[in-house]
Backbone atoms as SQL, in Angstrom:
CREATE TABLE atoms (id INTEGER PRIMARY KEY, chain TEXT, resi INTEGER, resn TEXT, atom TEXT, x REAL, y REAL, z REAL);
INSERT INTO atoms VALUES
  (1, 'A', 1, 'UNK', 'N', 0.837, -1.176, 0.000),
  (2, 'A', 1, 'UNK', 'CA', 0.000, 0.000, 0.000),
  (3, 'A', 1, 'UNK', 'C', 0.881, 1.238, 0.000),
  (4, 'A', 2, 'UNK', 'N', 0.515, 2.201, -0.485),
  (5, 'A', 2, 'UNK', 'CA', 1.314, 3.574, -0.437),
  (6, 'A', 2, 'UNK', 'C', 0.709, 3.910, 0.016),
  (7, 'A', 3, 'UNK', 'N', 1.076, 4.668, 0.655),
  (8, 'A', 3, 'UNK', 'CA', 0.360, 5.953, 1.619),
  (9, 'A', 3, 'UNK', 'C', 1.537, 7.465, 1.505),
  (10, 'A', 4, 'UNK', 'N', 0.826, 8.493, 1.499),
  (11, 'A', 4, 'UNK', 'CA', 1.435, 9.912, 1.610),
  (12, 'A', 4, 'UNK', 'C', 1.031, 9.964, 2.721),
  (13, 'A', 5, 'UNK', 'N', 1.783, 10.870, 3.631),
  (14, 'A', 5, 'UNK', 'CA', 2.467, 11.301, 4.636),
  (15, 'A', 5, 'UNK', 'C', 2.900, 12.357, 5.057),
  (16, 'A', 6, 'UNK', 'N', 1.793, 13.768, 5.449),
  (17, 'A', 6, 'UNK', 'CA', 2.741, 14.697, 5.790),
  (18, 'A', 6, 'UNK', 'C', 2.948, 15.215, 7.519),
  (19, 'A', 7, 'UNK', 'N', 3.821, 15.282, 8.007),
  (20, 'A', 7, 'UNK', 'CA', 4.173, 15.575, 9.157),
  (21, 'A', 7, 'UNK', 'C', 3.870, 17.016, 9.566),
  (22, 'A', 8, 'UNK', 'N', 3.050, 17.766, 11.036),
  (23, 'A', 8, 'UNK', 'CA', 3.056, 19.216, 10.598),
  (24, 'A', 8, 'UNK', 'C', 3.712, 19.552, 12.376),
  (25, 'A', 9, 'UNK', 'N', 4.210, 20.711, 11.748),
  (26, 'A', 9, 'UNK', 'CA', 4.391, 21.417, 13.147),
  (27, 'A', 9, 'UNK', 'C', 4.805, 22.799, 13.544),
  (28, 'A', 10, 'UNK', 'N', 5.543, 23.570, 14.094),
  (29, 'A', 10, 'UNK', 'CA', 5.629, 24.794, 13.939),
  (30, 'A', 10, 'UNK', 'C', 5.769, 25.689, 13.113),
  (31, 'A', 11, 'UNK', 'N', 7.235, 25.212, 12.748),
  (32, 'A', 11, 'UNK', 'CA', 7.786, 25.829, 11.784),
  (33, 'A', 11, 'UNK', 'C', 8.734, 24.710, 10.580),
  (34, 'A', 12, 'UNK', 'N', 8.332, 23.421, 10.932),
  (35, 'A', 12, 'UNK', 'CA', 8.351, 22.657, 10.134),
  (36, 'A', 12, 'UNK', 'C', 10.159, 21.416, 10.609),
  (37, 'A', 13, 'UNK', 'N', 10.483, 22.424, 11.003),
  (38, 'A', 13, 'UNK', 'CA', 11.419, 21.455, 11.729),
  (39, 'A', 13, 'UNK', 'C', 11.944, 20.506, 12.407),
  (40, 'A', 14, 'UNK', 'N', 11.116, 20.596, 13.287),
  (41, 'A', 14, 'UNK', 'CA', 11.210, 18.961, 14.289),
  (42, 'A', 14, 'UNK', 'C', 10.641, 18.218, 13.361),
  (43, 'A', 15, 'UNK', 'N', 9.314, 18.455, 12.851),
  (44, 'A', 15, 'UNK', 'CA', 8.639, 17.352, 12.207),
  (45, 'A', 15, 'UNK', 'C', 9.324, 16.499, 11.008),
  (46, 'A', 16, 'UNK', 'N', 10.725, 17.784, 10.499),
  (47, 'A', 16, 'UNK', 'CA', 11.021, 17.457, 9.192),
  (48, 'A', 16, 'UNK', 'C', 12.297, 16.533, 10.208),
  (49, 'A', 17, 'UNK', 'N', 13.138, 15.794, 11.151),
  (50, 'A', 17, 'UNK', 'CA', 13.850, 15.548, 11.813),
  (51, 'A', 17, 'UNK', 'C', 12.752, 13.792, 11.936),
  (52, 'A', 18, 'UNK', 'N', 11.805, 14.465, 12.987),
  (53, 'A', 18, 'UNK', 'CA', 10.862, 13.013, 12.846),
  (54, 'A', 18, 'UNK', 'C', 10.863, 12.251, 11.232),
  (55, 'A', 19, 'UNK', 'N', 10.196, 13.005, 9.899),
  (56, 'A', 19, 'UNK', 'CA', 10.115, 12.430, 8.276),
  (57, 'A', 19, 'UNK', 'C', 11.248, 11.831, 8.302),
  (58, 'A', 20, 'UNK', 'N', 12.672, 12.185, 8.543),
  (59, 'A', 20, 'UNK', 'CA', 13.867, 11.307, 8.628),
  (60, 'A', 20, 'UNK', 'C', 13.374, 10.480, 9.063),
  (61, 'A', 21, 'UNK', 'N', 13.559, 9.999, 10.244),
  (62, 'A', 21, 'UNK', 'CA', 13.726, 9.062, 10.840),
  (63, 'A', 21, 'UNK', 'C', 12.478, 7.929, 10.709),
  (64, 'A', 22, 'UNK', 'N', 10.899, 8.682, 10.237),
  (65, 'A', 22, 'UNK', 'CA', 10.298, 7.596, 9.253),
  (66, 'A', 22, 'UNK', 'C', 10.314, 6.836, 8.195),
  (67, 'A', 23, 'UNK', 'N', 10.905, 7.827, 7.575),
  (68, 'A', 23, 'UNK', 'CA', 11.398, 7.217, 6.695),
  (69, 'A', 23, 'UNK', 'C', 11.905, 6.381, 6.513),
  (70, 'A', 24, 'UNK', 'N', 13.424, 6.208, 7.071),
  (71, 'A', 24, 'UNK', 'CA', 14.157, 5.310, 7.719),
  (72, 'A', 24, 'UNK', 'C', 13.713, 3.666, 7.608),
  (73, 'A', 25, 'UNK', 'N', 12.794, 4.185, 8.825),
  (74, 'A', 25, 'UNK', 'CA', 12.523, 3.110, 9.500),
  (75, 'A', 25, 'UNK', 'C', 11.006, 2.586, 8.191),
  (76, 'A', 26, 'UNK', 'N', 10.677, 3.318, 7.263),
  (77, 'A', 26, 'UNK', 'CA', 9.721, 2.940, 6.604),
  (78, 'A', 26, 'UNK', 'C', 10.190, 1.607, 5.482),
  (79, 'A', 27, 'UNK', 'N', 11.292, 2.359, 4.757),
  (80, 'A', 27, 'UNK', 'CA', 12.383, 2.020, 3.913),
  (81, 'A', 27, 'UNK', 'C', 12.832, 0.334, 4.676),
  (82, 'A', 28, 'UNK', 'N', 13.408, 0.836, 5.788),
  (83, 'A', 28, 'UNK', 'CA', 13.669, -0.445, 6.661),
  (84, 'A', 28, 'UNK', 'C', 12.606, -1.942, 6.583),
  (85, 'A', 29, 'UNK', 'N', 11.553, -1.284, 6.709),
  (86, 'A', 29, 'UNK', 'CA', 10.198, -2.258, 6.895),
  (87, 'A', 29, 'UNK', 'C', 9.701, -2.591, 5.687),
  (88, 'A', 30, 'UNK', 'N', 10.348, -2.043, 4.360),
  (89, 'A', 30, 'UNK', 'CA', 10.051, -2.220, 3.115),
  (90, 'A', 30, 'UNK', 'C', 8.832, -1.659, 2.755),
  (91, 'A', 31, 'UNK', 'N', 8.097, -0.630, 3.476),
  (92, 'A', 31, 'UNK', 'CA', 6.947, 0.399, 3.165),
  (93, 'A', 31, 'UNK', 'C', 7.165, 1.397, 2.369),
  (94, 'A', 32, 'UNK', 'N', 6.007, 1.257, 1.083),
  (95, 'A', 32, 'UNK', 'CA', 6.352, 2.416, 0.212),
  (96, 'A', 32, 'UNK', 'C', 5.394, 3.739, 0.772),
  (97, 'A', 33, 'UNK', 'N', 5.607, 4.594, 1.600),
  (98, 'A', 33, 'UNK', 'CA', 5.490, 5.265, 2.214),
  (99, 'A', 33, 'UNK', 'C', 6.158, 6.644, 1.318),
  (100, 'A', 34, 'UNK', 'N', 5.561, 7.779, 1.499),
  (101, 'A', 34, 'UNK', 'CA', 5.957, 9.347, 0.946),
  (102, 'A', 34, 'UNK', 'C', 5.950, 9.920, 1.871),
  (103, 'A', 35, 'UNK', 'N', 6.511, 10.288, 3.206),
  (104, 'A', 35, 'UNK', 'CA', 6.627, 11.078, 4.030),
  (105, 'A', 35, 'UNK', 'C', 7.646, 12.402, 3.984),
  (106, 'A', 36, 'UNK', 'N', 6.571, 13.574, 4.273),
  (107, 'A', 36, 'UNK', 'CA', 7.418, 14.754, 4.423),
  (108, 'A', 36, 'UNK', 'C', 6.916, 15.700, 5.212),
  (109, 'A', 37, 'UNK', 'N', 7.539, 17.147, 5.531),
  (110, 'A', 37, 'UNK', 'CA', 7.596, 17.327, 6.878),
  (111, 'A', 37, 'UNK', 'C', 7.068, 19.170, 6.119),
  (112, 'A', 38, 'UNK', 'N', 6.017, 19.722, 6.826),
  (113, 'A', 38, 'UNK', 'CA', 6.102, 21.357, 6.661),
  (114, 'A', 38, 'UNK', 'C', 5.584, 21.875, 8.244),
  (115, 'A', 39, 'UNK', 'N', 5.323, 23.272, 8.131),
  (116, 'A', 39, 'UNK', 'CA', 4.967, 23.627, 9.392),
  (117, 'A', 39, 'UNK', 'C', 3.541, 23.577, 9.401),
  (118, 'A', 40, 'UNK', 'N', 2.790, 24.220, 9.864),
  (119, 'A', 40, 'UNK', 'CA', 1.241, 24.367, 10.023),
  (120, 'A', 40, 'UNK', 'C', 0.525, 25.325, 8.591),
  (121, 'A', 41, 'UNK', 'N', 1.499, 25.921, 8.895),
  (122, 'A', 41, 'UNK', 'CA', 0.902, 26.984, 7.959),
  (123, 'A', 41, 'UNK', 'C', 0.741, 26.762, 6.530),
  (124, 'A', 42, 'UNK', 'N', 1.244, 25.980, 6.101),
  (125, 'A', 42, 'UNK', 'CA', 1.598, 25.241, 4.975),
  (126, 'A', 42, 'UNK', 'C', 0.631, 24.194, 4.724),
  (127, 'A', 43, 'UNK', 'N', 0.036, 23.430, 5.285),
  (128, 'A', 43, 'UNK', 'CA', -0.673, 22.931, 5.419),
  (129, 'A', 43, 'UNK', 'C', -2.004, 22.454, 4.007),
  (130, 'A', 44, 'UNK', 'N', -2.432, 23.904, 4.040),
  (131, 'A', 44, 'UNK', 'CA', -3.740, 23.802, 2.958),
  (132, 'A', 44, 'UNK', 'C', -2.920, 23.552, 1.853),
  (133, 'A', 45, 'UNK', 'N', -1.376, 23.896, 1.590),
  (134, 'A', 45, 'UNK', 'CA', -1.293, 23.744, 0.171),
  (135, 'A', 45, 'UNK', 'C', -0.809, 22.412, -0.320),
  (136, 'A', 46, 'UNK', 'N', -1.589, 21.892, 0.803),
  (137, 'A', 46, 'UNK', 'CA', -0.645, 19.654, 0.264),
  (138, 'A', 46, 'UNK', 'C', -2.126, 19.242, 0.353),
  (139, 'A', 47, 'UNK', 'N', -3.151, 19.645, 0.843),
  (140, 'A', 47, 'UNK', 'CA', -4.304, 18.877, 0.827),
  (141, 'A', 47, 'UNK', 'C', -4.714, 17.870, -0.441),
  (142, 'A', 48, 'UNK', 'N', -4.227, 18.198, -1.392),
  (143, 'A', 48, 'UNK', 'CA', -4.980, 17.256, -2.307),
  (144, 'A', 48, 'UNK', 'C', -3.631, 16.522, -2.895),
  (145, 'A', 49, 'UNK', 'N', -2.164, 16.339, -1.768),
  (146, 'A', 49, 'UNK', 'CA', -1.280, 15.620, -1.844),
  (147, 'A', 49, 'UNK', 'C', -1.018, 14.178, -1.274),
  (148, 'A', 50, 'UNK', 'N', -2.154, 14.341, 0.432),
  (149, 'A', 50, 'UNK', 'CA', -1.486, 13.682, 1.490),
  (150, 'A', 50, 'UNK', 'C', -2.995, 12.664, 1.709),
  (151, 'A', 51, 'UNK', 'N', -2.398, 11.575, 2.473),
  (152, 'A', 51, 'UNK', 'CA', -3.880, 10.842, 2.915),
  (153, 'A', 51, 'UNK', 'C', -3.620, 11.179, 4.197),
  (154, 'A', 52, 'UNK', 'N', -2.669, 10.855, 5.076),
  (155, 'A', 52, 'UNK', 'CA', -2.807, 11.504, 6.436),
  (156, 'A', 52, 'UNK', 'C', -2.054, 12.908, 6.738),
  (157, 'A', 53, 'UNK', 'N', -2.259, 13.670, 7.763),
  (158, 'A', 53, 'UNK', 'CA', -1.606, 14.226, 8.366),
  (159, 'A', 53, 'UNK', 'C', -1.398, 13.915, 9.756),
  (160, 'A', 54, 'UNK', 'N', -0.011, 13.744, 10.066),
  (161, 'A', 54, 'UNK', 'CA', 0.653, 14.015, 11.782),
  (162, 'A', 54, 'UNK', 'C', 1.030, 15.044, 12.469),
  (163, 'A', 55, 'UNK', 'N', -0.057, 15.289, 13.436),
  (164, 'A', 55, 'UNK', 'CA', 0.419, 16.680, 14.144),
  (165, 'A', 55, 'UNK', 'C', 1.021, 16.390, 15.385),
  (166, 'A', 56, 'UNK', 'N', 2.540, 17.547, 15.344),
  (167, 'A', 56, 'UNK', 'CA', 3.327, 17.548, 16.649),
  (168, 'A', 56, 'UNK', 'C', 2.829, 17.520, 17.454),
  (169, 'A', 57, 'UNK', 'N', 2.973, 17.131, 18.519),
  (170, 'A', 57, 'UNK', 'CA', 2.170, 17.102, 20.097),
  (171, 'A', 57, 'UNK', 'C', 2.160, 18.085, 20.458),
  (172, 'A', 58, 'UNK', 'N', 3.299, 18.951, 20.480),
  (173, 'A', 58, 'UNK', 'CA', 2.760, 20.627, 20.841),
  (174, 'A', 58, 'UNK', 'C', 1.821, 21.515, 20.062),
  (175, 'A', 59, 'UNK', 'N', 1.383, 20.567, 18.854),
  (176, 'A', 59, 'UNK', 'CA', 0.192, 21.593, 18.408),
  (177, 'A', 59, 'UNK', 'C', -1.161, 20.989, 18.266),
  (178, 'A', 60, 'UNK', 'N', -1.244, 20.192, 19.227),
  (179, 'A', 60, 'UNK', 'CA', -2.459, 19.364, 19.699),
  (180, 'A', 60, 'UNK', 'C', -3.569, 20.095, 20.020),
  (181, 'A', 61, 'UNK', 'N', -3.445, 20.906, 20.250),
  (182, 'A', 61, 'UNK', 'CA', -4.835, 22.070, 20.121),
  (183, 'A', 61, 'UNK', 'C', -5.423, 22.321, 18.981),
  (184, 'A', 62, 'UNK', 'N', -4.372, 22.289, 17.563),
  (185, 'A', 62, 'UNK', 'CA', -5.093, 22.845, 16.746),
  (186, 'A', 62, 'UNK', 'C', -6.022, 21.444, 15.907),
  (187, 'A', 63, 'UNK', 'N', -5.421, 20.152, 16.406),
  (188, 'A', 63, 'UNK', 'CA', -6.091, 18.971, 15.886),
  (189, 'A', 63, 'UNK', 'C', -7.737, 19.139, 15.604),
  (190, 'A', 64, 'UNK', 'N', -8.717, 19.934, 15.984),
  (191, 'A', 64, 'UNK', 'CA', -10.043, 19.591, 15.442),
  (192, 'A', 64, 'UNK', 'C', -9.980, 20.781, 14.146),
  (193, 'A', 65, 'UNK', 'N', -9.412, 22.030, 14.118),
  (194, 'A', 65, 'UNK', 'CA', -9.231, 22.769, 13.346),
  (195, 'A', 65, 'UNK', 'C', -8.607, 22.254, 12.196),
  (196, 'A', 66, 'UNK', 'N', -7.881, 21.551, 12.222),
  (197, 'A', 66, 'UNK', 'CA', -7.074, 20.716, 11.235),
  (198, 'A', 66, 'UNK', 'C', -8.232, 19.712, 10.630),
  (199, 'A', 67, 'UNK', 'N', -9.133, 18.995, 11.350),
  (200, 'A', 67, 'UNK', 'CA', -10.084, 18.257, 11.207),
  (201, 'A', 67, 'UNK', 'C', -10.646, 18.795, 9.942),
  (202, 'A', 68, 'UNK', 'N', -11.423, 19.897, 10.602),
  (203, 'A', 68, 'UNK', 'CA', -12.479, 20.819, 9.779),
  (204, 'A', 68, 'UNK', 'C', -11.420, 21.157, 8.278),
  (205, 'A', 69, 'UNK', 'N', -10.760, 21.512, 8.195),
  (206, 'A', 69, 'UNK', 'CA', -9.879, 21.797, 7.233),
  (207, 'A', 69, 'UNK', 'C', -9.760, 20.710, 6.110),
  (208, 'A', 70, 'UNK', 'N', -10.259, 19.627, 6.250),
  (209, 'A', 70, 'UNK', 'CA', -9.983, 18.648, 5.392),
  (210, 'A', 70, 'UNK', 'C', -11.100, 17.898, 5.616),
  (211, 'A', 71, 'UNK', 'N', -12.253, 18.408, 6.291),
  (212, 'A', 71, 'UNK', 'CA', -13.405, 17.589, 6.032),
  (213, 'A', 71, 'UNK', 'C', -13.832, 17.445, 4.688),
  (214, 'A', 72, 'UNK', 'N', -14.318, 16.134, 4.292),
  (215, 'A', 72, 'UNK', 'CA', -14.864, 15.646, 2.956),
  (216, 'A', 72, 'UNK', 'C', -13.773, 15.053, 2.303),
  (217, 'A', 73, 'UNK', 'N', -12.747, 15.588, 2.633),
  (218, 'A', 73, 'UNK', 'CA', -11.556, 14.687, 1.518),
  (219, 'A', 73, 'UNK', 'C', -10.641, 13.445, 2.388),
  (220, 'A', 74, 'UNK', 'N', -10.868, 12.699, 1.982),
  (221, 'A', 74, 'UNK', 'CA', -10.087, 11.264, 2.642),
  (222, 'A', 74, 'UNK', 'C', -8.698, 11.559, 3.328),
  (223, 'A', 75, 'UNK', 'N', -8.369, 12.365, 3.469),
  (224, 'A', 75, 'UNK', 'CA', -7.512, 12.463, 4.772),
  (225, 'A', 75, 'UNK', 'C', -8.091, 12.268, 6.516),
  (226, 'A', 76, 'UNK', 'N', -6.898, 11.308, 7.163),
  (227, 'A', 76, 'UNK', 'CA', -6.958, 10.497, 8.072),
  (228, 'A', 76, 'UNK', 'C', -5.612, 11.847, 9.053),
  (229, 'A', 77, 'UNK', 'N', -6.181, 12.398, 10.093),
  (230, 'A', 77, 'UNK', 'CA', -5.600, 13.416, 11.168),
  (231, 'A', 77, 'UNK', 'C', -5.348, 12.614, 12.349),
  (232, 'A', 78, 'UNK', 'N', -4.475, 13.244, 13.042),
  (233, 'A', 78, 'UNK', 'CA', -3.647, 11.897, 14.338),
  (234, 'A', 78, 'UNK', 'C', -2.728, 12.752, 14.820),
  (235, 'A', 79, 'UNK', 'N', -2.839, 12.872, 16.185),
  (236, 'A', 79, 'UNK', 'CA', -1.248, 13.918, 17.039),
  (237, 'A', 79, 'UNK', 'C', -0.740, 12.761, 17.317),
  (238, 'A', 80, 'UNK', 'N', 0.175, 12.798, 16.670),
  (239, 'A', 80, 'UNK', 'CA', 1.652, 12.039, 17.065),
  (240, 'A', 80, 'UNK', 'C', 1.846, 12.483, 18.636),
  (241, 'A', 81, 'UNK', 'N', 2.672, 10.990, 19.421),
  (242, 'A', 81, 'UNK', 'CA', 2.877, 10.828, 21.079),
  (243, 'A', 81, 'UNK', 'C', 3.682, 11.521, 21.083),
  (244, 'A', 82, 'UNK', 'N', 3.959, 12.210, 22.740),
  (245, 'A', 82, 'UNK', 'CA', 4.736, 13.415, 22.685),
  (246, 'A', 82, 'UNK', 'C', 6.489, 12.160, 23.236),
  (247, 'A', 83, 'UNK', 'N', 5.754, 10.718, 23.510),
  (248, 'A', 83, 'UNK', 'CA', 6.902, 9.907, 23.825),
  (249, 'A', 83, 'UNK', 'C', 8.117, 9.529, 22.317),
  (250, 'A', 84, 'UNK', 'N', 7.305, 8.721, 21.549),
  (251, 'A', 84, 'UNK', 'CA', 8.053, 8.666, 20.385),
  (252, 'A', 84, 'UNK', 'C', 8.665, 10.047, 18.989),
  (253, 'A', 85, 'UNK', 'N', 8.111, 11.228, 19.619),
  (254, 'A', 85, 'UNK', 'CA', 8.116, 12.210, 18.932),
  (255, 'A', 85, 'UNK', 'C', 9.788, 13.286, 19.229),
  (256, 'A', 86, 'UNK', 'N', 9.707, 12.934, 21.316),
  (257, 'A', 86, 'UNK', 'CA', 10.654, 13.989, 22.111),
  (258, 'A', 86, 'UNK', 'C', 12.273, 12.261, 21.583),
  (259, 'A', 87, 'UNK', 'N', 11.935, 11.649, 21.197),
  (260, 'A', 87, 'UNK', 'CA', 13.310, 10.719, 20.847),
  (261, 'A', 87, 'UNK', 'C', 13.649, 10.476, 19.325),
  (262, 'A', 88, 'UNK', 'N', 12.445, 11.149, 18.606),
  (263, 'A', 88, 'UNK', 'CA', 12.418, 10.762, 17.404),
  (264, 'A', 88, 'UNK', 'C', 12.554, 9.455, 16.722),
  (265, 'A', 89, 'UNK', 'N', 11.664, 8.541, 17.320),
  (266, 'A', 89, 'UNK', 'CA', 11.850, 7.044, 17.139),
  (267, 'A', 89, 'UNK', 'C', 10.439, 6.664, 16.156),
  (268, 'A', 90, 'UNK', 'N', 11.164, 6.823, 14.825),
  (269, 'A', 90, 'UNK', 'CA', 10.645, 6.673, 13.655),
  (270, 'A', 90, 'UNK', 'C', 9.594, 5.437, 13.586),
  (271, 'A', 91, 'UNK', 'N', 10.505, 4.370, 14.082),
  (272, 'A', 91, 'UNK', 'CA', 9.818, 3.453, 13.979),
  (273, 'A', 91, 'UNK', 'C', 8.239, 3.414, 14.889),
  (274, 'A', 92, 'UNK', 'N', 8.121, 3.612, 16.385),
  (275, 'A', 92, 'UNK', 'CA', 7.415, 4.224, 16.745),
  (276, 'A', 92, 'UNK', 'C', 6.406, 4.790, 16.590),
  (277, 'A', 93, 'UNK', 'N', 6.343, 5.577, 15.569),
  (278, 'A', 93, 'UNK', 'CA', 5.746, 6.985, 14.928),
  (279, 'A', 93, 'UNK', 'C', 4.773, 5.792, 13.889),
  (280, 'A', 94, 'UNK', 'N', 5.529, 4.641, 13.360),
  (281, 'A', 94, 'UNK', 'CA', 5.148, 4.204, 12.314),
  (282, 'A', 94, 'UNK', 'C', 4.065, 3.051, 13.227),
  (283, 'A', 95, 'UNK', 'N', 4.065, 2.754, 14.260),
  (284, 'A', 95, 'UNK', 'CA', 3.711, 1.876, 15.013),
  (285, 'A', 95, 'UNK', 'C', 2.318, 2.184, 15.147),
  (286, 'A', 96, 'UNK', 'N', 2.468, 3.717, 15.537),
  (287, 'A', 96, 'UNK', 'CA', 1.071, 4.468, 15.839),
  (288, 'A', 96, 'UNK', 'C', 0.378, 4.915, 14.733),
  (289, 'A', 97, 'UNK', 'N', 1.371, 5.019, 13.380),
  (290, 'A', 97, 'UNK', 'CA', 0.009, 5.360, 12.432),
  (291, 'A', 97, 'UNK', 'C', -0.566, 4.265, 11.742),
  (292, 'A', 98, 'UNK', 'N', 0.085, 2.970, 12.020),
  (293, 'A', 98, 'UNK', 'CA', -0.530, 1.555, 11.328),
  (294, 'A', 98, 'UNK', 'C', -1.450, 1.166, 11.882),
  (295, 'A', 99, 'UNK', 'N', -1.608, 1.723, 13.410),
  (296, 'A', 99, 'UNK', 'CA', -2.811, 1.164, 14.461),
  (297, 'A', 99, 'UNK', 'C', -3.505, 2.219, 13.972),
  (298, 'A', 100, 'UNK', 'N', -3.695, 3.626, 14.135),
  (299, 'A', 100, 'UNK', 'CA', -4.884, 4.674, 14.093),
  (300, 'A', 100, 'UNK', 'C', -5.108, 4.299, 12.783),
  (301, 'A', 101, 'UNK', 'N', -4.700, 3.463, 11.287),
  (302, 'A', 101, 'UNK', 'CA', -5.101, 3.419, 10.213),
  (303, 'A', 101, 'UNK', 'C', -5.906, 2.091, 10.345),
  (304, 'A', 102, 'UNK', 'N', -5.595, 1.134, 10.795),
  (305, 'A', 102, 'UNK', 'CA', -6.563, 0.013, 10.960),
  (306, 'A', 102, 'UNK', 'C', -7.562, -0.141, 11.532),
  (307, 'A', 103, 'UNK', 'N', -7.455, 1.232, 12.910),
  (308, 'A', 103, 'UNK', 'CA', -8.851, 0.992, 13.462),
  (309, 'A', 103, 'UNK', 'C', -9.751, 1.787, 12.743),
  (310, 'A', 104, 'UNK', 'N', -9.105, 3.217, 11.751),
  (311, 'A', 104, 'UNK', 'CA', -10.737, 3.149, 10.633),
  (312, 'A', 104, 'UNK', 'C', -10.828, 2.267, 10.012),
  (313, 'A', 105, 'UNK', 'N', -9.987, 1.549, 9.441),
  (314, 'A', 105, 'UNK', 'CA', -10.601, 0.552, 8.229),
  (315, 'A', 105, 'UNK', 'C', -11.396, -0.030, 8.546),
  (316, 'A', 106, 'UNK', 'N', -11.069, -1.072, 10.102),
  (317, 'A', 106, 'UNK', 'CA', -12.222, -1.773, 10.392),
  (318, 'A', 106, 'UNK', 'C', -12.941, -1.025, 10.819),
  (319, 'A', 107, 'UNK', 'N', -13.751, 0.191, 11.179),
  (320, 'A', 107, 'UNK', 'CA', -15.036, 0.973, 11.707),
  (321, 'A', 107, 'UNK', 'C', -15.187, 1.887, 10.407),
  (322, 'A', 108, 'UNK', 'N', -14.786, 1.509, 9.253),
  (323, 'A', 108, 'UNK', 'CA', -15.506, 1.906, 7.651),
  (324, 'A', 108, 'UNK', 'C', -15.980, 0.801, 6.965),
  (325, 'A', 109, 'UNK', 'N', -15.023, -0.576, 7.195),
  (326, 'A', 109, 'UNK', 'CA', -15.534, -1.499, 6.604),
  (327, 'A', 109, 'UNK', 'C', -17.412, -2.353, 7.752),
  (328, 'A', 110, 'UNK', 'N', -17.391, -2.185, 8.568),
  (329, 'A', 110, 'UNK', 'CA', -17.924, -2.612, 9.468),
  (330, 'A', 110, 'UNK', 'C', -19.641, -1.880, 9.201);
């Protein structure tokens, strides 16, 4: 499966530090995965790029706003743990978006 992948967060930095290290570990796991990293603000102009977005844990507030922002179009929203995020443990990161992606499938297919 491919999946796009964009990472969001302040000013685009940490998140683009985390896309490393998913990558990584995506590559590693033999996942054809497109992960990349901008800040918030940036945001609207990948919408009709990405199936999910990951938001930094420090911008976990703006997660329902982000919601609304992409209601109707098949993008899947998720704040990344502030545990696997403050070590940058890619793999991790990848742990949590394979679970938040399976539990829609099964509560779409269902």
């Amino acid at each position: 499966m491919s999946l796009r992948i964009l990472l969001v967060c302040g000013t685009g930095a940490s998140s683009g530090f985390m896309a490393v290290s998913m990558r990584k570990a995506a590559a590693k796991q033999g996942l054809n995965y497109h992960i990349q990293a901008r800040s918030e603000a940036e945001l609207e102009n990948y919408l009709e790029e990405i199936d999910v977005v990951m938001v930094g844990p420090h911008l976990s507030f703006l997660e329902d706003e982000i919601k609304q922002m992409v209601a109707g179009k098949a993008i899947q929203v998720m704040v990344m743990d502030p545990d696997y995020y403050s070590t940058l443990d890619g793999e991790k990161a990848l742990e949590h978006l394979q679970s938040v992606i399976g539990q829609n499938r099964g509560t779409a297919d269902e």
